[in-house]
N, C-alpha and C positions, 0 to 999 in steps of 0.2 A: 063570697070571694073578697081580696082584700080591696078594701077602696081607692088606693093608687094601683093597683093592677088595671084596674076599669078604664087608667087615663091610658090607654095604649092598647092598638087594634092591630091587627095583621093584616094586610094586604096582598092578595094573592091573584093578584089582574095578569090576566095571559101568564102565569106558574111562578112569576116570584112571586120572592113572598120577601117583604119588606114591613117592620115594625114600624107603625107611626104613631107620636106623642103625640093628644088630640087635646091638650091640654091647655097651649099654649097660656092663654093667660093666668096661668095661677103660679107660672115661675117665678117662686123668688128662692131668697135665702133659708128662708123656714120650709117652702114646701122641699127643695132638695134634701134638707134633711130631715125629713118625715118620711120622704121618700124610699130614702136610703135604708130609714128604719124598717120601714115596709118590706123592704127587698134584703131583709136580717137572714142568714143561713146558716145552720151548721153544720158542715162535714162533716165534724167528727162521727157524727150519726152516719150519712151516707153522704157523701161528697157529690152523689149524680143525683140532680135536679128528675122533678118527675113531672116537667110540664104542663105545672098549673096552672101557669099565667094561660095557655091556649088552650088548652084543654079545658078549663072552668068556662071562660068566654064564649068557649063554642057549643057546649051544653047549657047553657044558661036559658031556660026559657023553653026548654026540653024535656018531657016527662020521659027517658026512658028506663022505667021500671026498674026494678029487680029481678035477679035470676029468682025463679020458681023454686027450684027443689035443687038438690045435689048431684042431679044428673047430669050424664054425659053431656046430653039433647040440651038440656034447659041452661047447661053452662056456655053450650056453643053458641046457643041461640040467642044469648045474653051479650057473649064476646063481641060478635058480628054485627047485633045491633047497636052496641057501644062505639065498635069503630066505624060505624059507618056513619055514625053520630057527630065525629068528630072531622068525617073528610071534610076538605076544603070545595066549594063552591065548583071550581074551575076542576075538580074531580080527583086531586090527587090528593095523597096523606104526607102531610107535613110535622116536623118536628125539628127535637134537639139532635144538633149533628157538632156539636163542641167537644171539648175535654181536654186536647193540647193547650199550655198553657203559654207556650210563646208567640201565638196566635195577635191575642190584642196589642201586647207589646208593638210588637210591627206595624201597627195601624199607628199607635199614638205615635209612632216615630216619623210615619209617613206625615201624619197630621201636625207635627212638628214642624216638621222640616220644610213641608209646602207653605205654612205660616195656615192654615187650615183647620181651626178649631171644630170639634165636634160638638154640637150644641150641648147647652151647660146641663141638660137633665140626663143625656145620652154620657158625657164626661160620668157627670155622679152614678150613674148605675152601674158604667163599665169597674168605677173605682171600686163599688160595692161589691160586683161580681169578684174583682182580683182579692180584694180582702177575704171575700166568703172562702176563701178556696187557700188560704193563706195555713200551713199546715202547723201543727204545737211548738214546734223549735224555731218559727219565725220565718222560713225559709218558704219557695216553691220548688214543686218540681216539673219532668217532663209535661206531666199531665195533673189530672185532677188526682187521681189514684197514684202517685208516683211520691217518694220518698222525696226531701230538698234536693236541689239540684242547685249550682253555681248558674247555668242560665237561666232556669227558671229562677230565683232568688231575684239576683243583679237584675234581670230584663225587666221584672215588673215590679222592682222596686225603684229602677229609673224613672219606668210609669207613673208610677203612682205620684216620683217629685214631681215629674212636668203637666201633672192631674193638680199639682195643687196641693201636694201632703207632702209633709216635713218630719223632721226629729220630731215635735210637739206632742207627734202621735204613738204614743205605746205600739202600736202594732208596725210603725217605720223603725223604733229604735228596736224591737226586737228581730226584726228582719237585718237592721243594719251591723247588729251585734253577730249575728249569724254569717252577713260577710265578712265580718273582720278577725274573724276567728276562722273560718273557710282559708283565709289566705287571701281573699280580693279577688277583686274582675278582671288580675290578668290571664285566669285560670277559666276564665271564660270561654267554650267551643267556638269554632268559627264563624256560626252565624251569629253570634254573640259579639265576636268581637266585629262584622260591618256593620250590625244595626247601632253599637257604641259608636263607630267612628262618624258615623252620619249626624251626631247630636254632637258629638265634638268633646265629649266622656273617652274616650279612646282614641290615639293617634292612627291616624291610618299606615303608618309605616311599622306598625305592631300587626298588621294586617301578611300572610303571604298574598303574592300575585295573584291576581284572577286577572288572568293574560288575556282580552277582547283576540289579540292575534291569531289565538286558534282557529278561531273561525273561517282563519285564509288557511289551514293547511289544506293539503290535499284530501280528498272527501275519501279516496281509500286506506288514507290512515287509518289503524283502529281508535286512535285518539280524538279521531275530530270529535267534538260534540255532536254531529247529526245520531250519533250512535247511541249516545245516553239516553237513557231511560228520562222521557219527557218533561219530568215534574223537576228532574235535574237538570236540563239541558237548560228548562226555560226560569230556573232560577240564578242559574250562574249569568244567562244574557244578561238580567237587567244588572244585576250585582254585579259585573263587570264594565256596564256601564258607568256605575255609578263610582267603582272601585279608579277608573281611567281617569275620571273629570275631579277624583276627590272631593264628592261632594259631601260641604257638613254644613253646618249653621253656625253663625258666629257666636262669639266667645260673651257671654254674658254671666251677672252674678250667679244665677243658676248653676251655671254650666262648670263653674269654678266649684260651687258648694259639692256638687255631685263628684266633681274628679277629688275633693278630699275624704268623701262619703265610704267611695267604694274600692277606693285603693289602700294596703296597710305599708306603703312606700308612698311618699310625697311625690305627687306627677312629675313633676321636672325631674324626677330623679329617676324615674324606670326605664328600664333598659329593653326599648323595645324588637329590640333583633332579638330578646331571650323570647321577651313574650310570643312572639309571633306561632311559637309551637308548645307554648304553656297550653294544659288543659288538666284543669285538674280532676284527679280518680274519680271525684263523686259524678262528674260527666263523660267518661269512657264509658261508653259500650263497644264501640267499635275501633279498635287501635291503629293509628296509622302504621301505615309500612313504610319500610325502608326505602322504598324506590318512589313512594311519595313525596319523604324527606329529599332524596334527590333530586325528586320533579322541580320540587318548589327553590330550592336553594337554584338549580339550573334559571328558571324564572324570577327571581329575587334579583342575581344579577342581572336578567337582561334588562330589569324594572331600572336599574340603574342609567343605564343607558338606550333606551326603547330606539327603535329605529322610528322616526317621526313618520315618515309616508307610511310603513305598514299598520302603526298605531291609527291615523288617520283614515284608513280604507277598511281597516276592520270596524273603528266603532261607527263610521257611515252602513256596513251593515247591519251592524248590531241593531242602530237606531230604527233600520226599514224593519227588520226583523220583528221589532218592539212591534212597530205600527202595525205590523202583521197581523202578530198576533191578537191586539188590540180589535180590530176588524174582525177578524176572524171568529174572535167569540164576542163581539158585543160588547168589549173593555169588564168584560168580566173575568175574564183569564183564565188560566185552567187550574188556580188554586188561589188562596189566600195570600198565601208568600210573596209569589209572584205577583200579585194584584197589585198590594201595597208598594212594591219596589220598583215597578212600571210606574207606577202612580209619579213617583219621586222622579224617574228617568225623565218620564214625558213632560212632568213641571221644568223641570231643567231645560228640556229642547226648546218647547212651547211656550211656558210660563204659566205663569196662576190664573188670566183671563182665559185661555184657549181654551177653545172647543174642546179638545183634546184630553186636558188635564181636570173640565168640569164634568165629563162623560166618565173619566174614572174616580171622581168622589160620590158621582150618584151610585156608582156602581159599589162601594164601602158599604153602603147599604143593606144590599142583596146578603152580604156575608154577616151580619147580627142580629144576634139570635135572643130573644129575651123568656125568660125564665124565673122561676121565684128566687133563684140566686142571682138575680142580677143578668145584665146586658155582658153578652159572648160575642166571641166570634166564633164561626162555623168553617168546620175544615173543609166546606167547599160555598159554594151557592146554593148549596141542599140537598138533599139524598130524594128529590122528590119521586123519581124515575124508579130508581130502585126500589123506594116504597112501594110504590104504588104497585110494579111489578111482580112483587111478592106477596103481596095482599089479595090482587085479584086470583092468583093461582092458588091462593088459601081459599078462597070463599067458592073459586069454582071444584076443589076438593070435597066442597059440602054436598048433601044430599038438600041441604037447606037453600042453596044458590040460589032459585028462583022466587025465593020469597025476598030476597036483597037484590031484584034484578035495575032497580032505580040508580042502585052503590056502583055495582058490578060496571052498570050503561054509559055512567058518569066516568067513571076510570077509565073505562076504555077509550072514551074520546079521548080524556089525557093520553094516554100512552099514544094514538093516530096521531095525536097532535106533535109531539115530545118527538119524534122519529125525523129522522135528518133525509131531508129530501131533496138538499140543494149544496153542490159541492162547493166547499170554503174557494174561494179565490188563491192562486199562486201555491197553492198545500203541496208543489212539488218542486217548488223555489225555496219554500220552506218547513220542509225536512216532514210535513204530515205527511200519514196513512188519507189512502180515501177515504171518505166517508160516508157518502150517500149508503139508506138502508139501513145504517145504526142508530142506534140511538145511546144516550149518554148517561152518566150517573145524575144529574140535575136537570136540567132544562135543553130545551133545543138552541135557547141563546146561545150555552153555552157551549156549543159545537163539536165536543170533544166525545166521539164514538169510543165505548171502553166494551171490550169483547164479552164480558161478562154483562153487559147491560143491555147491549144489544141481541146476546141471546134470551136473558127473562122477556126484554120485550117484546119476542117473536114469542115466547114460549107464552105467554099472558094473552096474545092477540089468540094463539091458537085454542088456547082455554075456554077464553069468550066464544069463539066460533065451535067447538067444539057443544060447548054446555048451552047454548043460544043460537041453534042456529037458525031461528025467525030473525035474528037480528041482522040489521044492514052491516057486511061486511066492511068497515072503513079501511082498516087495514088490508088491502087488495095483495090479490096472489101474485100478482107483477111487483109489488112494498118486501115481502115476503121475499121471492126470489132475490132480492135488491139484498137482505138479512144475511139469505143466505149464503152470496156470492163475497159477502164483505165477511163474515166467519170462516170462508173456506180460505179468505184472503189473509185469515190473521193466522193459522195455523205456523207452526214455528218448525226449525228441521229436527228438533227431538219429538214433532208429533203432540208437541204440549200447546197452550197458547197462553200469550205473555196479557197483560191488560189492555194498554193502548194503542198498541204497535207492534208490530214482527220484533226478537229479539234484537238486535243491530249489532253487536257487538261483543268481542269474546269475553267470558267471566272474568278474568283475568285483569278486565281494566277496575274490578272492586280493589284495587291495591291501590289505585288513585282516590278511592272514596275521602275526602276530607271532611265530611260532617261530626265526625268522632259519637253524636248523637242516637245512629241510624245503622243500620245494618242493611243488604242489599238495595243500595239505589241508584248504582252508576248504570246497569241496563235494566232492561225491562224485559224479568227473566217468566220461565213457564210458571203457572200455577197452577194449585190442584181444584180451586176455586172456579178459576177461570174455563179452564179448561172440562170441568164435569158441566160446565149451564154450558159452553158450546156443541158438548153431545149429545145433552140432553136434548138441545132446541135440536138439531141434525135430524136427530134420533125421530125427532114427535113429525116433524117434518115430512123426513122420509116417510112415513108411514101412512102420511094424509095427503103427501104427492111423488108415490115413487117414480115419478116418469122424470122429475127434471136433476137434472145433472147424476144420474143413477150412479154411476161408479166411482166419480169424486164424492160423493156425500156418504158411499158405503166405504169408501177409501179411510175419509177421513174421521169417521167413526171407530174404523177398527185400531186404524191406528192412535186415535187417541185412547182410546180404552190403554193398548199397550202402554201409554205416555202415563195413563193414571198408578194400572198395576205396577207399573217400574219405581212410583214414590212411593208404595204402599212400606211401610215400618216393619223390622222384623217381629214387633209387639202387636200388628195387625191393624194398625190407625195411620192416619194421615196427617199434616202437619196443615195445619191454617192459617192464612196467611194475612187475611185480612180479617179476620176475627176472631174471638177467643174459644180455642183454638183446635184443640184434638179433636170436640164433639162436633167442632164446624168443618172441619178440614175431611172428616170419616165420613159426615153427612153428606157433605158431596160427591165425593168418591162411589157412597154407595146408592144413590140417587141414579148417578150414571149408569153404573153396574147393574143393577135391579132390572134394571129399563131393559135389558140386555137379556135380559132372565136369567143372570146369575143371582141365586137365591143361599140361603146359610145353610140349606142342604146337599145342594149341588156343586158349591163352592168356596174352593176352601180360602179363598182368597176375603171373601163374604163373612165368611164363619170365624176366623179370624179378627175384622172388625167388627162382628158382635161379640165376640167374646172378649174383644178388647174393653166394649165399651159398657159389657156388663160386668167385667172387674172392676170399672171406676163407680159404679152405682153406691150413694150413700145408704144409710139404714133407715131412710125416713121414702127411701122409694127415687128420690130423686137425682140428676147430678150437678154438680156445683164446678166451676173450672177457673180458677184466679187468672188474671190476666199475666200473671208471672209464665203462665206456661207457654205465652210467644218468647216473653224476651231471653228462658233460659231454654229453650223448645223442648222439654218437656213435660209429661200432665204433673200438674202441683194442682192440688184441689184446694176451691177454698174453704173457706169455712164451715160454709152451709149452702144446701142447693141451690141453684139460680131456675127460676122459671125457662127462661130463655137456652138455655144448656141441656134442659131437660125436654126442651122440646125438640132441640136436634138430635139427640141421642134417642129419644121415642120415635121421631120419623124415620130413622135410621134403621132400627130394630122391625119398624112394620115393615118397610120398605124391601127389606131384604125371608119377611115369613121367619122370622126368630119364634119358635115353637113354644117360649114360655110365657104363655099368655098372662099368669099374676104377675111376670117382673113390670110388664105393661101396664095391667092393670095399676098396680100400685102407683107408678111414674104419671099416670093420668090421674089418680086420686089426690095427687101431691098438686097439681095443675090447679085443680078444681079445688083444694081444700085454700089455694093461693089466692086464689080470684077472688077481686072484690065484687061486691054481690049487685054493683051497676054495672058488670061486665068486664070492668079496666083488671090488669093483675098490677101491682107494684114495681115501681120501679127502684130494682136490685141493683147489680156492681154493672160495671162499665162492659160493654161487649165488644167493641170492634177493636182493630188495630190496623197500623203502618208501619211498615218497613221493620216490624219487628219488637220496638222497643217503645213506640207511640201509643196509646190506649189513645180510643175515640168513642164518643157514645151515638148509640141510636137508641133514638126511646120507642121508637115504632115494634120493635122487634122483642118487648115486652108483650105487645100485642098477636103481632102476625104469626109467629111462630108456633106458639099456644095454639090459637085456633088452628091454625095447618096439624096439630097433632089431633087436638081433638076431632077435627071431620075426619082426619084420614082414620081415627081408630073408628069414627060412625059409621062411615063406610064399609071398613075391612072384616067388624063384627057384629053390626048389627045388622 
């Protein structure tokens, strides 16, 4: 393992997980840049990191073997004892959950603008990570996988000046060259253009409204924000705070150098009422509409002359609101975006010594991710919940399970533990769902029940109990009923269920979306995601306790089944929505289905998405799915197969009795022939996504899903 990797340990006390340099004294000028050379990567090769840095560390000092022989058995056997090699202490499976690339930018702005330095070895890795990832025509994009982009570009080549890098550097003057031929960062989307105005790179009157007012409409508007899909609602709070008080940093030689860097008009001389709806092509995915243009010009003017009392009554609750949410999760917040911009709000109220604003720089923490590409940031506080939730329902799949029953015993206290048993304060002052009974995509810190998370989590509790049952139930049937009263609770009126909340709000307010970046994020609509792991867990439920709540649980069964059949494609697959994509979106669909006993013979709605998905089947056995097929929604294959693609498309096919046992075989021989021979498989192209247009990586899911096909073919034929 490399020898600066050694200087940096993960800490995973009560389920964060928090990088610490152990180093300290050997900081100087030389070791940074040996460091940095340490942490050398090239995308061009693969752009997704495979985990070395944690993965080696955690093996180190570990003899586990080699797979035996080419079998099924000895490949699984191999898999199971690899991952279980690598869980964390406190029992759950930790990784890379990075990929979007506007991600650190937001921090270094936060860390700007609070006057907040991030220590100078955490600076130089982050700067390394943003270069690794830095693409051949000098430019970034959305993601690590994404073509240049005008905010990717501009965001982290702002970063990089206020890191400390200049012209001097070949890879600053070919990014720089790339925005000056782009046309400049007036062309910049709109989170583009408030993280520029906060460093004082972009006038904030090139900015439209983000009106705090709204917040005083009446709450049956369809406008109010309580409506918005959460990740929006609690992005525009603080950015409206910040958008109200104008807050930036003073004007220093810096700040001068960059507004000549990245504009191809002299600053004094742009004309920022044009800017304010500049975005340039290579940043549209999402078009604004016309009655957005209206919104905003109708708020433009009243910005002109704000009514002072109602401007003053709204950001007094904005600010509670802040503090809310703050509390609520632990100042971890319910994403990254929002963290850093809270961050910024709360310094403003507070100031730099408060309690306040030093609870949300330990919490910066939580969100960096380190990697042999360098120090990330992670699109949330970690996927540890969902790991862990999927791993355990892979291993209790095995006929093997109780030979890992240490791995299995271990997780499941995490997942007891992770489970929300005490409801947030005030959640219906502001604007949450209940909670108790759920559990979340990360940690119990961070308090935010997401329907899909909270069903694996029943659905994993039941596993264990199910495959174990000498074990002490910690998960209790009253925990359980608590599941499943909070699922019956998120059910939506099309019978679908949305992520974090009941729909709120009719489609129609996507005509207000100003992200231009993003596609569906103004509500928080059905999924097909979502909604198959809340049938499934129903589904297992009922079956191990038909006595409670009997005819809501059969209610909401049948009708979500309808909610699934109703997205099924006339081409007989499903659309994915939070990861790549058709073979993810069909997999769950038929997961559900299956469970139902509708099978590929029985149903043609089944047979359908097999046949869908043995059309996409490559010649090598396997399938392969580009992340291109979220953002133009449909299947564009890539290259070459993805392990991960091919394990949902094989769970799929068993799932549903697809009667041609070699297309299987094959698709598992391609598994096995992938796997490295200490059990790990490689880590291929990027798998997950958001909102459509974001690629996001999980490195776990190179793991889990592999094994989940292989016990489930050990099962089903041997």
């Amino acid at each position: 393992m490399n020898s600066f990797w050694k200087d940096w340990a993960l800490l995973t006390h009560k389920d964060r997980q928090i990088w610490r340099f152990t180093k300290q004294d050997a900081i100087s000028d030389a070791y940074l840049k040996d460091a940095a050379i340490a942490f050398d990567f090239n995308k061009h090769v693969n752009p997704n990191a495979a985990d070395l840095v944690y993965r080696n560390a955690k093996l180190e000092g570990q003899d586990i073997g080699e797979r035996k022989s080419n079998s099924v058995e000895d490949a699984l056997q191999q898999a199971i004892y690899f991952y279980s090699a690598i869980q964390t202490e406190d029992g759950h499976w930790t990784g890379d959950y990075g990929g979007p690339l506007f991600l650190l930018p937001g921090l270094i702005v936060a860390s700007v603008v609070t006057d907040t330095p991030l220590p100078s070895v955490h600076q130089r890795l982050i700067a390394q990570y943003i270069f690794n990832q830095q693409n051949k025509d000098g430019g970034w994009g959305l993601h690590i996988e994404d073509r240049s982009t005008v905010f990717g570009t501009v965001m982290n080549y702002v970063a990089l000046r206020f890191l400390g890098f200049d012209l001097s550097d070949e890879r600053m003057q070919l990014a720089h060259t790339w925005i000056q031929q782009t046309g400049g960062a007036t062309g910049i989307p709109s989170w583009g253009k408030f993280y520029l105005s906060l460093l004082n790179v972009y006038a904030w009157e090139g900015n439209n409204t983000l009106l705090p007012e709204l917040w005083l409409l009446p709450k049956g508007l369809p406008i109010h924000p309580w409506r918005y899909w959460c990740h929006t609602r609690m992005v525009y709070l603080s950015m409206s705070y910040c958008y109200a008080h104008r807050i930036q940093i003073a004007e220093s030689e810096l700040v001068h150098a960059i507004r000549k860097e990245i504009y191809t008009t002299p600053y004094n001389q742009i004309n920022w009422t044009k800017a304010k709806d500049e975005v340039n092509a290579l940043d549209v995915y999402h078009k604004a509409s016309s009655i957005l243009n209206v919104f905003n010009a109708f708020a433009n003017f009243y910005e002109r002359f704000p009514i002072q009392r109602w401007r003053k009554k709204a950001l007094d609750f904005v600010s509670t609101y802040i503090d809310a949410e703050d509390e609520q999760t632990n100042y971890i917040n319910i994403g990254p975006v929002n963290q850093v911009v809270n961050s910024i709000a709360v310094w403003h109220k507070y100031g730099k010594e408060s309690e306040q604003f030093q609870k949300h720089v330990e919490r910066w923490y939580d969100y960096l991710w380190l990697a042999e590409d360098g120090l990330k940031m992670n699109g949330y506080n970690g996927s540890q919940l969902w790991d862990t939730a999927f791993a355990v329902q892979a291993f209790c799949e095995s006929d093997m399970a109780h030979s890992f029953l240490p791995s299995i015993e271990n997780a499941y206290s995490f997942i007891d533990d992770s489970q929300i048993k005490t409801e947030v304060r005030d959640f219906n002052t502001y604007f949450r769902h209940a909670s108790v009974g759920g559990w979340p995509f990360s940690t119990r810190d961070h308090s935010w029940p997401i329907t899909d998370c909270t069903a694996e989590g029943l659905l994993a509790s039941m596993a264990v109990h199910s495959t174990f049952p000498e074990l002490e139930r910690k998960v209790s049937y009253e925990r359980m009923c608590q599941a499943v009263d909070l699922i019956l609770s998120f059910q939506n009126e099309d019978n679908g269920w949305a992520s974090y909340e009941l729909s709120r709000g009719p489609k129609w307010l996507e005509v207000l979306n100003p992200a231009a970046v993003f596609a569906d994020i103004m509500i928080d609509y059905s999924y097909v995601e979502c909604s198959s792991s809340c049938i499934q867990a129903l589904h297992v439920f009922h079956q191990h306790y038909p006595e409670y709540k009997t005819n809501q649980v059969k209610n909401a069964i049948e009708t979500g089944l309808r909610f699934l059949l109703s997205k099924q494609r006339e081409d007989g697959s499903w659309i994915g929505s939070w990861a790549v994509c058709f073979t993810y979106g069909t997999w769950f669909a038929l997961e559900s289905l299956t469970k139902q006993g509708y099978t590929y013979a029985s149903s043609k709605s089944v047979k359908g998405a097999c046949d869908f998905l043995v059309a996409k089947v490559k010649e090598d056995g396997g399938w392969g799915e580009s992340f291109e097929s979220c953002v133009r929604k449909e299947y564009i294959q890539h290259g070459t197969s993805q392990c991960v693609n091919t394990a949902w498309a094989l769970l799929s096919l068993m799932a549903a009795d697809y009667p041609n046992k070699q297309l299987i075989d094959k698709g598992i021989q391609l598994l096995i022939q992938r796997q490295v021979r200490n059990g790990d498989w490689p880590q291929e192209a990027i798998s997950g996504v958001f909102n459509f247009n974001c690629m996001i990586t999980y490195t776990s899911y190179r793991n889990v899903f592999p094994i989940w096909a292989l016990a489930r073919y050990m099962r089903k034929y041997n």
